[in-house]
C-alpha positions, 0 to 999 in steps of 0.5 A, a space after each residue: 204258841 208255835 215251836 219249831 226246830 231249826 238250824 241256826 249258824 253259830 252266832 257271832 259268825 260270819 254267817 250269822 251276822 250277814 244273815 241277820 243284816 240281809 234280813 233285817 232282823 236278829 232272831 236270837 236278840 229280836 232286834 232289828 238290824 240294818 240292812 247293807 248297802 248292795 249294789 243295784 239293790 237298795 236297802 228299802 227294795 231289800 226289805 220288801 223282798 225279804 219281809 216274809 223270811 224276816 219273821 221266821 228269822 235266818 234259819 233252814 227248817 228241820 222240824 216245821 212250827 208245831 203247837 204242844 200235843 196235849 199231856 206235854 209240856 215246854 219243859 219236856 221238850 227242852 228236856 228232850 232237846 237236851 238228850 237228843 243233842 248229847 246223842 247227836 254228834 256235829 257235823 260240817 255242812 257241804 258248801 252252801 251256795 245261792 240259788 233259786 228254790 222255785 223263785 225264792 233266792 235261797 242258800 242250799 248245799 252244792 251236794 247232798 248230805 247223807 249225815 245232813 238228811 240223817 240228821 233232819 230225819 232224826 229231829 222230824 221224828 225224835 219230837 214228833 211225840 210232841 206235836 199236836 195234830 194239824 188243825 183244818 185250818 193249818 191243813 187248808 193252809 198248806 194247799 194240800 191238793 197242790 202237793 204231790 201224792 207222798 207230800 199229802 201223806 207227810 203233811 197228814 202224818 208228820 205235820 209237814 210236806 217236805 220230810 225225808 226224801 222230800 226234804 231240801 235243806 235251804 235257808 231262804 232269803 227272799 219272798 218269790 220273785 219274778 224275772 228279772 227281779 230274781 236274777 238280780 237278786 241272787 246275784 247281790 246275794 251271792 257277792 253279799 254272803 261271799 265271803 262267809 260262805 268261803 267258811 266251813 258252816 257247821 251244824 255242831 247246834 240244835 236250835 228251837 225257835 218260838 212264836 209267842 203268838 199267831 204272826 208274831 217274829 219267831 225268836 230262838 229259844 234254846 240253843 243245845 249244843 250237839 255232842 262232838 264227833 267222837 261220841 257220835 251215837 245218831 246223824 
């Protein structure tokens, strides 16, 4: 079993909702959802595209899928979670706009976030404790001759390339695309997640997800929520 750390929009919300149908699924139920109806983006080319992100379910990574390091437990990682989270006050996000992210159609902030990468760094490295070393395989998987000098250093370290100054909050809506298929989907993307991206999006909750077993949808586990603003102590 893998866990992951992630921000998820509030369920219910507008968000949330168009999330889960432009993906196909929804993680916080496991079930699935029927896609919409796009213009010039039929909804049998959209589960295509977004096969690859509907497994990890609608979500921007802060801590990447981890197993338990030895002498821990799930029980004291949601233990953790919980204090971490009474700590942690909640914020709102910049405005997410569509974008291209190296060929994936993903939703990113239009401005940097000094609270947003607090808050990333803080969860990258209060559960570090919890997770065990990357195995050969995993370190293999990630391509580690691919990745800039610091991105190895992180990867060997932290389990994961992009952290801290590495780090791009995204939450990605497609596989990678070529031109013009890329375009076009970004273009359906944003009409789509218009009107929910008119809304303030706030992060006022911690996320962890699970994968059950090896390739398996990660669904969310536990939700925690953060404390309110005027008992800020990190983030």
């Amino acid at each position: 079993m893998r866990y992951a750390f992630y921000f998820s929009p509030e369920p219910d919300t507008e968000l949330a909702r168009c999330g889960a149908s432009w993906l196909g699924r929804d993680a916080v139920t496991g079930v699935a959802v029927e896609h919409p109806e796009l213009d010039g983006l039929g909804t049998d080319e959209l589960a295509v595209i977004t096969a690859p992100a509907r497994r990890y379910g609608f979500h921007a990574t802060l801590k990447a899928p981890f197993r338990l390091a030895d002498g821990t437990n799930e029980a004291g990682l949601v233990d953790a979670m919980a204090r971490f989270a009474a700590a942690t006050s909640g914020f709102d996000l910049p405005s997410l706009t569509v974008a291209d992210l190296g060929g994936f159609v993903a939703l990113v902030p239009d401005e940097a976030s000094a609270g947003l990468q607090a808050f990333a760094d803080a969860v990258v490295e209060s559960f570090e404790r919890y997770r065990a070393p990357l195995s050969e395989a995993d370190i293999v998987r990630r391509n580690p001759d691919r990745l800039a000098p610091e991105e190895r250093d992180y990867l060997m370290r932290w389990g994961y390339p992009y952290v801290f100054d590495r780090f791009r909050f995204h939450m990605t809506l497609s596989r990678r695309l070529d031109q013009p298929d890329l375009d076009r989907v970004r273009h359906a993307a944003a009409a789509y997640f218009a009107k929910a991206l008119a809304q303030p999006v706030a992060v006022n909750a911690l996320s962890l997800f699970v994968e059950p077993e090896p390739g398996a949808p990660f669904q969310l586990h536990t939700r925690v929520r953060l404390a309110p603003t005027e008992k800020r102590k990190t983030a």
